[in-house]
N, C-alpha and C positions, 0 to 999 in steps of 0.2 A: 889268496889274500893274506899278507903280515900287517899284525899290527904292532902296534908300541903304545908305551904309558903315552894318556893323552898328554899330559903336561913334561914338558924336560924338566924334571922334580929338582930344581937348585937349592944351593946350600941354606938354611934359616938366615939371612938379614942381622943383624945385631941389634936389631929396630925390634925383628921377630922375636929375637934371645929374651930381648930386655917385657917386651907385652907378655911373653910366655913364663917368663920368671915373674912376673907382679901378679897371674893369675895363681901360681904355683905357691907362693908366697899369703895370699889370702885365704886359699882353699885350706877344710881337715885335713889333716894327712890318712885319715884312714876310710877303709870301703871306696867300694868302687859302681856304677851302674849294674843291674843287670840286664839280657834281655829284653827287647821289647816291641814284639812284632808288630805288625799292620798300620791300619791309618785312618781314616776317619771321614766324614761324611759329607754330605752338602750342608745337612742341617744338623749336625751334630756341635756339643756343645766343647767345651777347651780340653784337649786330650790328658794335658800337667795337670789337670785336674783331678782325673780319674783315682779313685783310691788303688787300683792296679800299677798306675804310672810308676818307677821308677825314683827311689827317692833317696836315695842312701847319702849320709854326712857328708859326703865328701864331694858329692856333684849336685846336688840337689839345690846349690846354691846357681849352678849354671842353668838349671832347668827352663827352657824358653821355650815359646808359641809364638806365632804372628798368622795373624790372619789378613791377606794381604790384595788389594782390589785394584786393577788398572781402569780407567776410563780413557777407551779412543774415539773421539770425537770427528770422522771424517769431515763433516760438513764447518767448522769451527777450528778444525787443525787441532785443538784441544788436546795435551795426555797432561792427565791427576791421576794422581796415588793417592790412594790412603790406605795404612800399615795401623792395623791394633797389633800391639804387641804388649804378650805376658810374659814378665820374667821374675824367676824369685819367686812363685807364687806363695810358697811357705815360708816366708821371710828365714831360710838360714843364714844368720850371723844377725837377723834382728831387722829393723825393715830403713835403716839408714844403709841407702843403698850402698854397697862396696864393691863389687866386681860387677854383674849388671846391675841397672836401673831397676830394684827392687819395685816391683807394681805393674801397675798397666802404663802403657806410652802410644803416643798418637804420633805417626810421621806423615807429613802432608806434601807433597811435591807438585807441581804445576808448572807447565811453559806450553805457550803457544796458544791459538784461539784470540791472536790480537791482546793478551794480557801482560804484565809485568811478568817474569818468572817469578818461584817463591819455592822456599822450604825449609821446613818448622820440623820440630821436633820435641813435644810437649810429655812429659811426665805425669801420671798420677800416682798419689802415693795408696798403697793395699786398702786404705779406709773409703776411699774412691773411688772403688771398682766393685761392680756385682758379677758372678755370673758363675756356671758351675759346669760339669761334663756331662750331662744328660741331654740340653738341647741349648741354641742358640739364643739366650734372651741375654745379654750382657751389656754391661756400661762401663764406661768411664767417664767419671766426672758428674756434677749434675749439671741437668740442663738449662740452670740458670746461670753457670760458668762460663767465662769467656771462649774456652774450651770443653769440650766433649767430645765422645764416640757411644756409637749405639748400633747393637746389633740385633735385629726381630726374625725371626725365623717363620713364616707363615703355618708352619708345620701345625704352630701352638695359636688356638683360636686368640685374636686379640681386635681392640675397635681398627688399629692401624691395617688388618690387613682384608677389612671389607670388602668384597670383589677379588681378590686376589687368589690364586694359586699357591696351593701349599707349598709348592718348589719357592715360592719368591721370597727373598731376604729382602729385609727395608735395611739399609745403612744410612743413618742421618748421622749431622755432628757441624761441630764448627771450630774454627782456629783462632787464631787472632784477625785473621783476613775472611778466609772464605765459609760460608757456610753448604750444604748440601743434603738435600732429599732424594734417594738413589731408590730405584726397584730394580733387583737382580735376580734372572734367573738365567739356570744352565741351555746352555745353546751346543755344547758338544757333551759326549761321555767323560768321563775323568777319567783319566788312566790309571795304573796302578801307582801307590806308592815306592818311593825309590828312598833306600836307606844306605846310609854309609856310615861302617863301625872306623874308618879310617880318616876321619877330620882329624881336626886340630893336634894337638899334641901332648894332651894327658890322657895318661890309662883311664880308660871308660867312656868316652865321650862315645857320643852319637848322633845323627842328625837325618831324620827323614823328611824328603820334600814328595809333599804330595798337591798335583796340579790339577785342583776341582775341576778348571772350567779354561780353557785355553781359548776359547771362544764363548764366554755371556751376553746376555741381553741386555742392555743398561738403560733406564727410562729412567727421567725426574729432573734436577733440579739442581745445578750448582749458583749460587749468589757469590759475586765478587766487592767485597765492599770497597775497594780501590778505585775500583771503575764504574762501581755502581749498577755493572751490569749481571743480568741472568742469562744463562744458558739452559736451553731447554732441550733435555737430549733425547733422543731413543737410535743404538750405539750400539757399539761392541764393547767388550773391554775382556779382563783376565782376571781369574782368581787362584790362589793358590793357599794351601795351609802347611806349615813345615813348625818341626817339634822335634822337642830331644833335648838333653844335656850337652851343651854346646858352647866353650868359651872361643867366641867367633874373633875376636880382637887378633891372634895370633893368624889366622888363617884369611878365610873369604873367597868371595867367586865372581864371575863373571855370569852375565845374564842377560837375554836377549825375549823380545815379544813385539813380534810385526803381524799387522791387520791389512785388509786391502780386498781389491780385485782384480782379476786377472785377464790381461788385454793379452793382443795378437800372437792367438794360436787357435785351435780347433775347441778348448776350457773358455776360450774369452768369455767373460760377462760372470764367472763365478766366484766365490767365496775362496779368499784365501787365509788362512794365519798359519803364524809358525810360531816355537821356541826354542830356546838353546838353552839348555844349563850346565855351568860345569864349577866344581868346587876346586880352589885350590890345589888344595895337600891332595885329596880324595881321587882316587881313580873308580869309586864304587858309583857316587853322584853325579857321571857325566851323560846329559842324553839331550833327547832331544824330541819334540813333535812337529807335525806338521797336517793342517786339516786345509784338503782344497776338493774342488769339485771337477771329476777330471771330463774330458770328450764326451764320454756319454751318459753327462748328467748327473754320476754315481757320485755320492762323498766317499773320498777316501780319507781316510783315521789312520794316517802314520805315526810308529814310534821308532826313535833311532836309537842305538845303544852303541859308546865308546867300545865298549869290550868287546864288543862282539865285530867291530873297524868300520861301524856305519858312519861315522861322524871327524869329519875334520871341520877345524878352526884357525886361523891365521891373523893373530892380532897385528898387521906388518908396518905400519905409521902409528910412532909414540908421541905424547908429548907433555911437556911439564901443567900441570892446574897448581897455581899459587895458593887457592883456596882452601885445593883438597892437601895441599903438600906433599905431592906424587903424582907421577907418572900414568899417564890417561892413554887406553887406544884410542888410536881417531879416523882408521883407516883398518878395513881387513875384510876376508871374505870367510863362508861357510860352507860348506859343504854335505848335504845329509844323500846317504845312498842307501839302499835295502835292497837293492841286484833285480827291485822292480823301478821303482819311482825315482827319481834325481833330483833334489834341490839346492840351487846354486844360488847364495846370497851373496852381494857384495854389500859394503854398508859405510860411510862414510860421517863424523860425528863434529859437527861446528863446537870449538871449545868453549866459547861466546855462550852456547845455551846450557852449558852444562851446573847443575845443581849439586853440592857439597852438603851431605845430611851428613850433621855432626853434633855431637854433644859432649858439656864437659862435667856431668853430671856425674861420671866417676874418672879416677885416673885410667883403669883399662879406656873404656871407651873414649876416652878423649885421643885417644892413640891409633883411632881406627876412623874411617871413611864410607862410606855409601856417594859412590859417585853417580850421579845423576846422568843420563847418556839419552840425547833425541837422536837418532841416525837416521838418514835417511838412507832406506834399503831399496836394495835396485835386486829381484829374483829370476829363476830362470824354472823354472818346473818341468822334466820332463819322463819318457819312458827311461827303462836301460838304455835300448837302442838308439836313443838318440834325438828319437821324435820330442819333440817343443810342445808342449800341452798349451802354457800361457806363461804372460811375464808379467810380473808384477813392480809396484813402485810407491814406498808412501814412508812414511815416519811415524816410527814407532818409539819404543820403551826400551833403553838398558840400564845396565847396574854394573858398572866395577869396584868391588869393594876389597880393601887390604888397608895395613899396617898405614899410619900416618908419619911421615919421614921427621926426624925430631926438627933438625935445621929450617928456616923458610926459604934459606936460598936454594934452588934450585941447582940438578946436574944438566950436564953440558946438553943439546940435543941427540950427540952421539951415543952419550951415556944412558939417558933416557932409553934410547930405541934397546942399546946392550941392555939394559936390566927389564926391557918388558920381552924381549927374545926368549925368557924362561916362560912365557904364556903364551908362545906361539910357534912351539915346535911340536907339530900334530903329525901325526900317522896318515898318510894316504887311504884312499877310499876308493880309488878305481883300481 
């Protein structure tokens, strides 16, 4: 087996020059990160926190956290996000924000479930956040604001988690629209953390993603003030925590997470999810999971790793979002192999549903995108050999996220598909 760099690594964008020169432009010029192994917990508290974390003048102002929650709601068609994310936590250059959104920030996304779609992206400033690296009790915002986020960790006796299980985190909060009373606990192991000293494009950067919960338990409570209606779930969903000094504007990734079960094969009637991750620039941050229940009963817990040629990707139908001001996949397949198991994703993404999480809170970030992505995933699960375990089929969660193109006009269709062909020239697997 050969492999190759997961991505055909093409030249920087002038879009890319221009976002990478305003963070280079902002930043000290002196010191650099150091070091900074491992990852963090189910119930552990904000890693940028830590007085070990990583802080030097010169990146300490990229320093970012997000703690980050999917809800799949099979019965309702439902998928919500909700993203706490810390940046800046030591206000370097002062706490008006300039490169990130100095403070804590709330990002809310929803489509489907019979709802309008929706997504927000709320700010608080450092005086409006509690919370520290010991254990999971943090806020933003107070809870008499139109807005907040809340994180309890049952770990830490409190009146919220009466009857509860130390494993289970309360996430409550509310937006301008929705509100939500969530109980979450872990439903798979968490694999290990994955770091990449090779993002973005100033000396020192770092970014590790680590994925608690590829499969949680989700019970509680979303309120839709729009509709007026509640959802009362008990669910799947995903969690993940990712940290580091990280000026994400010049770079970004693509991102996949599908839930379901699995019909005709010898697995039918069992549990499946999957993920994909792959960063841009990064050939360190590409992999992949996969948890199903195979023929005889057994969970199997797969991990896939680019480098090691387990994993192909094919973004192969582009197309333009006026919203996001770039180039969206809309069509493409996956591939995850390990010379045991085979899983074969096709995935297909209506642009009609697609969600643009944007902020113009500073100039980098207004230059960048979080593309919202429902796909519906059509799978294939099988041995090496051949044999068909089960197939799957449902709609999930992605994220394509890059540079925002300055212009609103759009390129050609052809053009489009030519410039996402750098994100879809992947290495074979069989």
């Amino acid at each position: 087996m050969t492999t190759a760099p997961l991505l055909q690594r093409g030249k920087r964008t002038a879009l890319t020059a221009v976002a990478t020169g305003l963070f280079a432009s902002i930043l000290p010029a002196t010191g650099f990160s150091q070091d900074y192994p491992g990852g963090t917990s189910w119930s552990q508290g904000w890693k940028v926190l830590e007085p070990s974390f990583p802080s030097s003048k010169a990146l300490d102002v990229l320093s970012l956290e997000w703690d980050y929650f999917q809800v799949h709601d099979h019965n309702s068609d439902l998928r919500f996000v909700v993203g706490f994310v810390l940046s800046n936590p030591r206000a370097v250059l002062g706490e008006d924000p300039k490169v990130l959104p100095t403070g804590a920030n709330l990002a809310v996304v929803s489509s489907g479930g019979g709802w309008e779609p929706h997504s927000t992206f709320t700010h608080f400033p450092l005086q409006d956040f509690s919370g520290d690296a010991s254990d999971l009790l943090t806020q933003a915002g107070p809870n008499s604001s139109d807005s907040f986020v809340k994180i309890v960790s049952c770990e830490r006796p409190s009146p919220e988690c009466e009857a509860l299980s130390e494993e289970t985190l309360i996430l409550t909060g509310q937006d301008q629209r929705f509100s939500w009373n969530l109980r979450l606990e872990p439903s798979s192991e968490p694999i290990a953390p994955t770091r990449g000293d090779d993002v973005g494009y100033l000396p020192g950067e770092h970014w590790t993603v680590h994925a608690l919960g590829l499969r949680i338990r989700v019970q509680g409570e979303i309120f839709d003030t729009l509709s007026g209606e509640t959802k009362h779930l008990d669910t799947w969903g995903y969690r993940e925590r990712s940290f580091g000094q990280y000026a994400v504007v010049p770079d970004g990734w693509d991102f996949h997470v599908g839930h379901g079960r699995l019909t005709d094969g010898p697995a039918a009637g069992g549990d499946f999810s999957f993920t994909l991750q792959t960063y841009h620039k990064s050939s360190q941050l590409d992999f992949a999971e996969a948890l199903f229940t195979d023929e005889n009963g057994q969970e199997q817990h797969k991990t896939f790793s680019a480098e090691a040629g387990q994993i192909s990707l094919n973004n192969s139908v582009w197309g333009w979002s006026e919203t996001a001001r770039q180039c969206m996949p809309r069509a493409g397949s996956i591939v995850l192999n390990d010379g045991e198991h085979q899983v074969e994703v096709n995935f297909t993404s209506n642009a009609e549903e697609e969600q643009s999480l944007l902020s113009d809170l500073t100039v980098p970030v207004s230059l960048f995108v979080i593309q919202y992505r429902f796909p519906q995933y059509s799978a294939t699960i099988s041995r090496a050999d051949g044999t068909v375990l089960g197939r799957f089929a449902n709609r999930g969660i992605a994220e394509f996220s890059y540079a925002r193109r300055l212009l609103p006009e759009g390129p050609t269709p052809v053009d489009c598909q030519r410039w996402g062909a750098r994100f879809g020239r992947y290495f074979s697997v069989r």
